[in-house]
N, C-alpha and C positions, 0 to 999 in steps of 0.2 A: 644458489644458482651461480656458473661459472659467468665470471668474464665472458668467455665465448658464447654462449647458451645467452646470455642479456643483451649482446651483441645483435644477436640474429632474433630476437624478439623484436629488438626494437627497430629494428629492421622490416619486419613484419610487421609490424603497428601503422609505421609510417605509411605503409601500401593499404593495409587493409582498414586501420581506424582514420589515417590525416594527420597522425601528431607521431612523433617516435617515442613519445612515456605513454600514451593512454594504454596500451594492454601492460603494460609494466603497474600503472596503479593500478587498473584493476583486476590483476593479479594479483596484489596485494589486497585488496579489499575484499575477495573472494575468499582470502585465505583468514584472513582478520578474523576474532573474537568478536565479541559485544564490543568491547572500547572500540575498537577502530583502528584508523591507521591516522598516525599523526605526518604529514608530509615532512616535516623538520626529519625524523626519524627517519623516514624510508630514504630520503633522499643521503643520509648520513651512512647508510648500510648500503648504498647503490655508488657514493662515491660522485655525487650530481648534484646539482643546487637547487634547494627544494623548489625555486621557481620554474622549472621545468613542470613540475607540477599542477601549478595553478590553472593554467587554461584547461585540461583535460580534467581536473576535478571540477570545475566550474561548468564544463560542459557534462559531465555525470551527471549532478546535481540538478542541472538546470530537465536532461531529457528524467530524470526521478530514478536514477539508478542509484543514486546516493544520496545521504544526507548529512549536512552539515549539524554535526553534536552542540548543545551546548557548552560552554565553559565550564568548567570549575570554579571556583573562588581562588583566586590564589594562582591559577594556572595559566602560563604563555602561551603553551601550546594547543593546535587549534587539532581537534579529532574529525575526523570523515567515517560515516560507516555506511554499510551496501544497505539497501534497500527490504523491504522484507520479502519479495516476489524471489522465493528460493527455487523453485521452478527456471525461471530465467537464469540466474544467476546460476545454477549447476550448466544450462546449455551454455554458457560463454564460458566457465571453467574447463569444457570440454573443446574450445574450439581456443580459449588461452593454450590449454597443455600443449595442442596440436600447432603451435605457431610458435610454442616456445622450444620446440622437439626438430622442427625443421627450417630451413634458408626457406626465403619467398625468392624465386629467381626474377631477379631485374629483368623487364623487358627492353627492346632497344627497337629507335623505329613508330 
């Protein structure tokens, strides 16, 4: 995703989810494998500190969109993966693409 294109998501997150990364993770958790998405990681490929993170995976989490993986032995890094309600999860990849495709126009007033 370009610079510009991440720009105007998060743009659109802030109006429509409350936070400017929540459709940005779970964008990423939509798209994610079984492992998951590691926040360290994503946030290394977005160019952002993976505490940006925290609240909106914690609020995932908490409404059951997501689940926090166990550890590994051996491993620092913490994994998040989407829920199994693939239903849901395909209608919010539908209405992610659609917000990461267009500007939310600011209102004023």
């Amino acid at each position: 995703m370009s610079q510009e294109a991440l720009e105007r998501l998060r743009e659109a997150s802030v109006r429509v989810f409350g936070n400017r990364y929540r459709a940005e993770l779970m964008g990423a958790l939509a798209a994610a494998d079984e492992q998951g998405v590691c926040l360290g990681d994503l946030a290394a490929t977005r160019n952002a500190p993976a505490s940006v993170y925290q609240a909106p995976i914690r609020a995932l989490v908490e409404a059951g969109l997501a689940e926090r993986l166990p550890r590994t032995p051996g491993e620092r890094r913490r994994w998040y993966r989407r829920s199994d309600n693939d239903a849901l999860w395909q209608c919010l990849e539908g209405l992610l693409s659609c917000l990461a495709e267009q500007s939310v126009p600011m209102r004023v007033g």
